[in-house]
C-alpha positions as CSV (number, residue, x, y, z in Angstrom):
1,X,123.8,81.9,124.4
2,X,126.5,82.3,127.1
3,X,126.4,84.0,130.2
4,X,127.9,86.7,131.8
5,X,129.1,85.9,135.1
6,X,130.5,87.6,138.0
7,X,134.0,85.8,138.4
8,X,135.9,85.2,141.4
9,X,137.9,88.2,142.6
10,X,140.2,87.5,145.1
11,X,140.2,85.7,148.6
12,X,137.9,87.4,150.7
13,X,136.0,89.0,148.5
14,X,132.4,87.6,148.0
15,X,130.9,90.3,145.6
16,X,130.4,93.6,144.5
17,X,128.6,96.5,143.1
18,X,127.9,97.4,139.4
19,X,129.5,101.1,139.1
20,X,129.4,100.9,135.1
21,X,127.9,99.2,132.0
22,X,130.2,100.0,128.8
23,X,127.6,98.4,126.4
24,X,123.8,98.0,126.4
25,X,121.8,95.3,125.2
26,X,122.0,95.2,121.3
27,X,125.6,96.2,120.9
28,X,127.7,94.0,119.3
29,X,130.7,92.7,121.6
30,X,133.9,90.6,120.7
31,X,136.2,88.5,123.0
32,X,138.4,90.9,125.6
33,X,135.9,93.9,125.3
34,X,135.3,95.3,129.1
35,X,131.8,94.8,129.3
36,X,130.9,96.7,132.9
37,X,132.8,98.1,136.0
38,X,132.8,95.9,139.0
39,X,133.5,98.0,142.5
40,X,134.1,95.4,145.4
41,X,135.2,96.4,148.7
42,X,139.0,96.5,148.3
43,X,139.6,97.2,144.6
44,X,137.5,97.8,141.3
45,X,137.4,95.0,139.3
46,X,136.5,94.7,135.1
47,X,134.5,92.0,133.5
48,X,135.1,91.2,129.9
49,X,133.3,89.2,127.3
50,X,134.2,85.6,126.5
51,X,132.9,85.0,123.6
52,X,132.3,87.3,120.7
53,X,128.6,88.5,119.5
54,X,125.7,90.5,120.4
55,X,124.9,91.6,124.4
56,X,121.6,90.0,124.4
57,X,120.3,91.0,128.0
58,X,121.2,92.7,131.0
59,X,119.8,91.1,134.3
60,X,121.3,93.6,136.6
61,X,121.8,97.8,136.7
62,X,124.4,100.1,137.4
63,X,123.8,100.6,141.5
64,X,123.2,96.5,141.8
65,X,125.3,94.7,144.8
66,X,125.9,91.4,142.9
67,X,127.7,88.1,144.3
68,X,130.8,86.1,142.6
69,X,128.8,83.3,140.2
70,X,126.0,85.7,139.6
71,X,124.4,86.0,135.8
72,X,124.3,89.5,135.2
73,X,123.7,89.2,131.4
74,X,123.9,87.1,128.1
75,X,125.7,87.1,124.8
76,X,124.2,85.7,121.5
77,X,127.2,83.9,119.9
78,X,127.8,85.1,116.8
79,X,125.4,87.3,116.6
80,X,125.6,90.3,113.9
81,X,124.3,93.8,115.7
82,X,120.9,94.8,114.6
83,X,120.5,97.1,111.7
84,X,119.1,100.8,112.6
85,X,115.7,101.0,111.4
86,X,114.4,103.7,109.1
87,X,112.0,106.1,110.3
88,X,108.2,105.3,109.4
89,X,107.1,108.1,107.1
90,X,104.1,109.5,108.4
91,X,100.7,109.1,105.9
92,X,98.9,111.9,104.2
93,X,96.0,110.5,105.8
94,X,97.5,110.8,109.6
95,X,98.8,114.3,107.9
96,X,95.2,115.5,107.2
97,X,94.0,114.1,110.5
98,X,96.4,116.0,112.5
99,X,95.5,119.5,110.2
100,X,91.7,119.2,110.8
101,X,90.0,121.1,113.6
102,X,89.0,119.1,116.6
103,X,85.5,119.0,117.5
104,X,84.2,121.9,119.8
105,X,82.5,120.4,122.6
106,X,79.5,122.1,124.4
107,X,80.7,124.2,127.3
108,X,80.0,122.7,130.6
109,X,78.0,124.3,133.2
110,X,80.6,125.4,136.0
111,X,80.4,123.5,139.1
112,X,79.0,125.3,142.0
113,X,81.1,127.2,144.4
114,X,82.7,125.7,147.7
115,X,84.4,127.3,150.5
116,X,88.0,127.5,150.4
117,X,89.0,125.5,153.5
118,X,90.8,127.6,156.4
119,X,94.3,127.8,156.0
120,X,96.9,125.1,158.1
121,X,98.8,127.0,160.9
122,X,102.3,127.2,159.5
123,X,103.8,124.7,162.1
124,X,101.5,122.2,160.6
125,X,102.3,122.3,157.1
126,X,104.6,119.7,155.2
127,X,107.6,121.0,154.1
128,X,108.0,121.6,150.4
129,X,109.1,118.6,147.8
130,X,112.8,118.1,148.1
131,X,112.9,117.4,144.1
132,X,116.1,118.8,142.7
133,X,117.3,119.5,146.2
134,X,118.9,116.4,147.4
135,X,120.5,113.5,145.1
136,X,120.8,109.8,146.6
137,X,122.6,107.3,146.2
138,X,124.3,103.8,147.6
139,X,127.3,103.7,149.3
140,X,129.6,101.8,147.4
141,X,131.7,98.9,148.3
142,X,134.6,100.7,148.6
143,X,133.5,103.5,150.7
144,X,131.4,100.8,153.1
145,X,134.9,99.4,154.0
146,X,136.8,102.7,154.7
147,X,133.1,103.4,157.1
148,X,133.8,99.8,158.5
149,X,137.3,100.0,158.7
150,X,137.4,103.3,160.2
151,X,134.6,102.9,162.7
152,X,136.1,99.1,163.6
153,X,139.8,101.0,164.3
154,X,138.3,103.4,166.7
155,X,136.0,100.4,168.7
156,X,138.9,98.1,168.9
157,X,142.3,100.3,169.5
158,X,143.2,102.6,172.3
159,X,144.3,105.4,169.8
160,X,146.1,108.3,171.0
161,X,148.1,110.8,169.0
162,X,151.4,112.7,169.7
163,X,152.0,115.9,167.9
164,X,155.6,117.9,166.6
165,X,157.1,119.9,164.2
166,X,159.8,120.1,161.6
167,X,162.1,122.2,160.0
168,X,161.4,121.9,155.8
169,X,164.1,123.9,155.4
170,X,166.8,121.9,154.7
171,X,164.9,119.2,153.0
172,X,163.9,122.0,150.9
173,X,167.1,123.4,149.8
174,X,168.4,119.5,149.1
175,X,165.5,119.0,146.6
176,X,165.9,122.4,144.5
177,X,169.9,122.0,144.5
178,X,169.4,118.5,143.2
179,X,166.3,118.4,141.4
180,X,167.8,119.0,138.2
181,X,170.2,116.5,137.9
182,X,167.6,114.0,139.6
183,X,165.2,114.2,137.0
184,X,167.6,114.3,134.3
185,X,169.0,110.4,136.2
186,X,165.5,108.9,136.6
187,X,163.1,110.4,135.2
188,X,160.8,111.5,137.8
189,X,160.7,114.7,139.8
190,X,162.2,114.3,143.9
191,X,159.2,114.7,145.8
192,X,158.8,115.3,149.8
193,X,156.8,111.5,150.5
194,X,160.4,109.8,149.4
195,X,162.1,111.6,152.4
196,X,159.4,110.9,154.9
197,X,159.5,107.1,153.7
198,X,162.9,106.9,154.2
199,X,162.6,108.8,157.7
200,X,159.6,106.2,158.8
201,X,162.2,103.0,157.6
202,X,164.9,104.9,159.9
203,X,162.3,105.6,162.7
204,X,161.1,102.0,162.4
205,X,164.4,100.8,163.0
206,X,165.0,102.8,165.7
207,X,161.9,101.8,167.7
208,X,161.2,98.3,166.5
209,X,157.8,98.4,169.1
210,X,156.1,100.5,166.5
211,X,156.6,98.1,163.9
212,X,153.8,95.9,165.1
213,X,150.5,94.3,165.0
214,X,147.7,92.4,167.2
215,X,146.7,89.2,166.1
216,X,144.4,87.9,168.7
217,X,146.1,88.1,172.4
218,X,149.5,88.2,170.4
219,X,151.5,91.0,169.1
220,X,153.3,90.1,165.9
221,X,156.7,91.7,165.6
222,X,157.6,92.5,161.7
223,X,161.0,92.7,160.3
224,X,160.3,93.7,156.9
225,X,159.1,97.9,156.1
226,X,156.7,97.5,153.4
227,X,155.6,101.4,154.2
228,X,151.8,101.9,152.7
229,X,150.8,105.6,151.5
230,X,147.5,107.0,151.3
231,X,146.1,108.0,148.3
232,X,143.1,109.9,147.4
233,X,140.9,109.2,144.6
234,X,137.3,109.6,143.6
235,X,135.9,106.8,144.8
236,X,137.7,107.1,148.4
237,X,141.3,106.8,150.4
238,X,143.2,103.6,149.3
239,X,146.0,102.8,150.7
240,X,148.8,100.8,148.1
241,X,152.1,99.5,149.8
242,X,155.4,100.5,149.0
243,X,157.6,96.8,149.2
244,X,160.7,97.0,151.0
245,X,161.3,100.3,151.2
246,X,164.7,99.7,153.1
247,X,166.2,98.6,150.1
248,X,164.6,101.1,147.4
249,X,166.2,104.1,146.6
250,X,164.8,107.7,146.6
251,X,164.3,107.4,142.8
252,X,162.6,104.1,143.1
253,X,160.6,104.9,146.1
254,X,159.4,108.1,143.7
255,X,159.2,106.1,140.8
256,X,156.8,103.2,142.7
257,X,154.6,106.4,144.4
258,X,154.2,107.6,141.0
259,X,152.7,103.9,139.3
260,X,150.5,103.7,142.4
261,X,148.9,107.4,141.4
262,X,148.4,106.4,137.6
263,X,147.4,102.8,138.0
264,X,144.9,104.1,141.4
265,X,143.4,106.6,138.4
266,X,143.0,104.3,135.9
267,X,141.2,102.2,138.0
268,X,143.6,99.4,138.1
269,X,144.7,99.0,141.9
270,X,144.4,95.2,142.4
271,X,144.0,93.8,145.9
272,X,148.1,92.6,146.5
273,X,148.6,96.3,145.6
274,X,147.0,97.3,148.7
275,X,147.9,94.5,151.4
276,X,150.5,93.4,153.9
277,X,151.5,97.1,154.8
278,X,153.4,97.8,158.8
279,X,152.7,101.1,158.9
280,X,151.1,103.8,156.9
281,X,151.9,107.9,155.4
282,X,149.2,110.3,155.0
283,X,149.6,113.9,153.6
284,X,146.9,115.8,154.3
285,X,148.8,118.6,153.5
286,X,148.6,118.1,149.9
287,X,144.5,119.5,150.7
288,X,145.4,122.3,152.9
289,X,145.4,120.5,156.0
290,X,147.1,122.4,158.7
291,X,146.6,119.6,161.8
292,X,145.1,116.4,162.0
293,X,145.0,113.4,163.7
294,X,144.8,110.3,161.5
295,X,143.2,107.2,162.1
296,X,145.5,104.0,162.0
297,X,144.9,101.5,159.2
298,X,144.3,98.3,161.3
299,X,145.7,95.8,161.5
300,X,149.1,98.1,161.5
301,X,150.0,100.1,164.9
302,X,150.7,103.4,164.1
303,X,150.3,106.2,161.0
304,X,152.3,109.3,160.6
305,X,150.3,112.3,159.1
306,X,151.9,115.1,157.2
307,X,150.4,118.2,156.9
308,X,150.9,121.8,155.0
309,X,153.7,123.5,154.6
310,X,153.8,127.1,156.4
311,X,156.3,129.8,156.8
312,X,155.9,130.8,160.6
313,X,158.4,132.4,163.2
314,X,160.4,130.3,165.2
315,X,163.4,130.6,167.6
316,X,167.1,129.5,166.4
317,X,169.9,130.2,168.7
318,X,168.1,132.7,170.3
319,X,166.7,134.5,167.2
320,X,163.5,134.4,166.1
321,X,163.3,133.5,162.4
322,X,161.2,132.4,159.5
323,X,161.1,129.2,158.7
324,X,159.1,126.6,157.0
325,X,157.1,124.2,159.0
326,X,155.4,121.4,158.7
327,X,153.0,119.6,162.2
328,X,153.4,116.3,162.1
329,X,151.0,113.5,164.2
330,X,151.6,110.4,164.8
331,X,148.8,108.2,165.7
332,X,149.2,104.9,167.6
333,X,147.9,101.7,169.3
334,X,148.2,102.5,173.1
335,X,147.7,98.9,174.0
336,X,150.9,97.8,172.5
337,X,153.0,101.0,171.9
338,X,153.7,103.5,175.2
339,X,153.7,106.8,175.1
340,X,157.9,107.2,175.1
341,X,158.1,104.7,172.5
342,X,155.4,106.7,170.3
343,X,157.6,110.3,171.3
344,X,160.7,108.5,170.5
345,X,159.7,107.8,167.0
346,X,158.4,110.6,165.9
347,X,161.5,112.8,167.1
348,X,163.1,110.7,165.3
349,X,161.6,111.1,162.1
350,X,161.9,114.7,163.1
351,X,165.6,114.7,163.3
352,X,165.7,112.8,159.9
353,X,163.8,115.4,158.1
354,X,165.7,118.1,159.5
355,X,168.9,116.6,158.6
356,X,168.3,114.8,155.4
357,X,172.0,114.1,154.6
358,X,172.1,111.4,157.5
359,X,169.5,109.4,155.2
360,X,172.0,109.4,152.5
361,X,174.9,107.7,154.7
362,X,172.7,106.0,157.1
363,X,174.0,108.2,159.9
């Protein structure tokens, strides 16, 4: 008989919660199969057999918070599955049994009448069952961290956002005129993120302050941009980091963006996937989101949140024209990053959006 144990997952991590069983007790399991769905607080996590045989138990249910070590099950070595069992055919006995009249009993005499009791004033009566009306469930790991991590960045940084706008249009017109050729070189469609990455690594450089964090009663200047990018999924917002984006490309900035969404819907985020980020992108836009203002991803100083995309009127050269916009927020620690610096980056990622070309030269 071996056990099924919860292994170790990571530093940090103590334990999790059982999202899925992929077998149930009888089924015959070999060596590598992914017996259950592990959902911890960072990343989802799968737990394989070690041995091959037949899943002889399972101590703990879908739903269960279980620890690292924990025994959630056994496997019969070399065990065979069970054979299905045939139906018992029913006897011609149990057959004429069930076909025969059942005894009439005598009618009983009806009980004698009672007064209906008066009815309750309608303020005092309980509310109707809420069956089929509400559906509960536990939090999982996953979404317990964002609560924490959320609730924790609100408690523990001054945040305060600063708003603008950009021109899309000339971002815009660069990705149709070179879309064509792009995919045909890498392979992967131009998107807007890889320009707004590229504008954050110029903006960061620019105003160094923002790229910052508190440790303590010290603030931690970085000189790296690994630039993290918010992704939705089903289970909740993750967050996987983008390495050195200074030195990637457009295409591999695209390419990287594009592995994060498969790998976060698969399932198979792992934790380095989603750590050691300076400062983070969200696109809220991509819902419908006209104006927000995001909360930043501690331990990092600052977020930038994108939003929809909206032809409105706007002055040029004393003209009022159409153009497409997009509101952009930036959210930022006010204990370590002032109000000018916070203005000062964002105009800059501004200018770079509205005059993409200067990315490609480093102008």
């Amino acid at each position: 008989m071996s056990d099924i144990k919860i292994p170790a997952l990571g530093e940090s991590v103590a334990g999790g919660q059982i999202s899925k069983w992929h077998f149930k007790a009888g089924d015959a399991v070999k060596v590598g199969d992914v017996l259950l769905t592990l959902e911890t607080d960072k990343v989802a996590a799968e737990v394989t057999a070690e041995v091959t045989g037949v899943l002889a138990s399972i101590n703990h249910q879908e739903g269960d918070d279980v620890l690292v070590g924990a025994v959630v099950g056994t496997i019969t070595e070399g065990a065979a599955a069970p054979a299905a069992v045939a139906p018992k055919v029913e006897s011609k006995k149990q057959e004429v049994e069930a076909s025969a009249p059942a005894a009439v009993e005598a009618p009983k005499p009806a009980p004698a009448p009672k007064p209906e009791p008066a009815p309750e004033p309608s303020a005092l009566r309980s509310p109707p069952a809420a069956s089929g009306r509400i559906t509960r469930k536990k939090m999982s790991p996953l979404r317990r961290k964002i609560a924490e991590q959320l609730v924790s960045a609100q408690q523990n940084a001054a945040i305060l956002t600063t708003f603008n706008e950009c021109d899309m249009s000339n971002v815009m017109a660069m990705r149709s005129k070179l879309q064509d050729s792009f995919v045909k070189s890498h392979g992967v469609k131009l998107g807007f993120m890889s320009f707004f990455v590229k504008a954050v690594v110029e903006a960061l450089k620019a105003v160094p302050q923002i790229n910052v964090r508190v440790e303590g009663d010290e603030i931690v200047q970085q000189h790296y941009y690994d630039i993290g990018v918010a992704v939705g999924t089903e289970k909740g917002l993750i967050v996987p980091v983008l390495r050195d984006a200074d030195q990637k490309s457009f295409a591999g900035i695209e390419k990287d963006i594009l592995a994060y969404a498969a790998k976060a819907k698969e399932g198979k985020i792992t934790l380095p996937d989603l750590t050691g980020g300076v400062f983070t992108i969200s696109n809220g836009g991509v819902y419908g989101s006209l104006l927000s203002t995001p909360i930043i991803n501690p331990p990092q100083s600052a977020i930038l949140g994108m939003h929809s995309i909206q032809q409105r009127p706007v002055a040029v050269d004393g003209q009022v024209v159409i153009r497409p916009m997009m509101n952009l927020a930036l959210s930022y620690d006010h204990r370590v990053v002032d109000g000018k610096e916070a203005v000062t980056f964002l105009i800059r990622i501004k200018d770079c959006i509205e005059n993409p070309a200067r990315m490609l030269v480093g102008a």
